[in-house]
TORKOLPA-570740 format. One record per residue (C-alpha): residue number from 1; residue in three letters; x, y, z. Coordinates in steps of 0.1 Angstrom, whole numbers, plus 5000, padded with zeros to 4 digits. Example, Ala and Ser with C-alpha at 12.3 -4.5 7.8 and 13.67 -1.06 7.14 Angstrom:
# residues 2
+--------+------+------+-------+------+
| padren | mise | east | north |   up |
+--------+------+------+-------+------+
|      1 |  Ala | 5123 |  4955 | 5078 |
|      2 |  Ser | 5137 |  4989 | 5071 |
+--------+------+------+-------+------+
This chain:
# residues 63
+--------+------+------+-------+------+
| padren | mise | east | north |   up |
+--------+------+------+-------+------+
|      1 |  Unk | 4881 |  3151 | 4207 |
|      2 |  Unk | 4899 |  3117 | 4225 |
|      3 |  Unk | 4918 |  3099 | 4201 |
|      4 |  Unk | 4919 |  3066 | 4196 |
|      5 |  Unk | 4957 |  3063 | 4210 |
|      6 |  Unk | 4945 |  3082 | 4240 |
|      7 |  Unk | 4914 |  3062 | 4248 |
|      8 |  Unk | 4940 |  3032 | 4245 |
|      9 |  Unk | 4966 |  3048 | 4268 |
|     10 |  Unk | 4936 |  3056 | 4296 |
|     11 |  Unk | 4930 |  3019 | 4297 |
|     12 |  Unk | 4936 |  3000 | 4331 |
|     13 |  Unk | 4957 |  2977 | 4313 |
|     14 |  Unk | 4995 |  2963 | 4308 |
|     15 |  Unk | 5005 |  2981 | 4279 |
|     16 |  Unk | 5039 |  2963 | 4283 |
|     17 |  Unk | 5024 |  2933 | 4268 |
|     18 |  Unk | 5031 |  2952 | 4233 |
|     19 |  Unk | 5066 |  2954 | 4241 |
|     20 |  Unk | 5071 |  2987 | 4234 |
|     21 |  Unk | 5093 |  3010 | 4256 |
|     22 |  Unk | 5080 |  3044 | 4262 |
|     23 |  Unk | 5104 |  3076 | 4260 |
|     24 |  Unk | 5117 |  3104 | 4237 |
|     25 |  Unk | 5138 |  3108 | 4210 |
|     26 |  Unk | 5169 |  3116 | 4228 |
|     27 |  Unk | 5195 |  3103 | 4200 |
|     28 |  Unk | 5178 |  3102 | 4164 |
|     29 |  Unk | 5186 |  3080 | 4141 |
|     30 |  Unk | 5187 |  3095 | 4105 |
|     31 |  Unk | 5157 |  3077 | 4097 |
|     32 |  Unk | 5135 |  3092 | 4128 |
|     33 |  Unk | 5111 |  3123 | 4113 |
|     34 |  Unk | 5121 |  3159 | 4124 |
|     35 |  Unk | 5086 |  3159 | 4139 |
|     36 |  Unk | 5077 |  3128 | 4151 |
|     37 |  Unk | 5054 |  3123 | 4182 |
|     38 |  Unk | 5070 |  3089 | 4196 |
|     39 |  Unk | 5047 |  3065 | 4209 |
|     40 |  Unk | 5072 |  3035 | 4217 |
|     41 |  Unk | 5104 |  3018 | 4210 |
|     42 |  Unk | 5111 |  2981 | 4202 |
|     43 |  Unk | 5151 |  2980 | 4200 |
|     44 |  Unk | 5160 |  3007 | 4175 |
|     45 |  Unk | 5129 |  3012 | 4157 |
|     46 |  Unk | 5110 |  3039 | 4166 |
|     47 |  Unk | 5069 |  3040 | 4166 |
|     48 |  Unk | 5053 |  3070 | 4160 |
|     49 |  Unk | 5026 |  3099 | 4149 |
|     50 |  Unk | 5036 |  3124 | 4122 |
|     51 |  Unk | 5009 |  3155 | 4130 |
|     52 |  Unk | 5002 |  3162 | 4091 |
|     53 |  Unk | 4989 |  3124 | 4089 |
|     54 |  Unk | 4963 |  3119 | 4120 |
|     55 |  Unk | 4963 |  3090 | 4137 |
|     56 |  Unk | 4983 |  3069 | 4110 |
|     57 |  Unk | 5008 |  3052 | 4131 |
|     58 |  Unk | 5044 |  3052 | 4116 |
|     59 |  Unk | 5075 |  3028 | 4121 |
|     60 |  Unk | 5107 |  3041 | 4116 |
|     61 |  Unk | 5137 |  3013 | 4113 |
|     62 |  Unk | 5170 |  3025 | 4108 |
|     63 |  Unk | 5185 |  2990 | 4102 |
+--------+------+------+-------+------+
């Protein structure tokens, strides 16, 4: 089953115009969840799934 996420991320579309940079945690801040599944960055604050909460979309902001 296609997620909603995923059905966004197959789009032909600019996903820059949300601003958010892809890529993976490589330095976590002590904020960022052990087992976060990042979808984007905006600066420091990370967006992300946590897989015991579906498709809930979480924002982590260590400022």
């Amino acid at each position: 089953m296609e997620t909603i996420y995923e059905k966004y991320m197959a789009l032909p579309i600019d996903k820059g115009l949300l601003c958010l940079e892809y890529g993976d945690i490589a330095e976590p801040y002590f904020c960022y969840p052990v087992n976060a599944k990042p979808i984007g960055f905006e600066g420091c604050i990370l967006y992300c799934f946590l897989p015991e909460y579906g498709e809930m979309v979480f924002a982590c902001n260590p400022e």
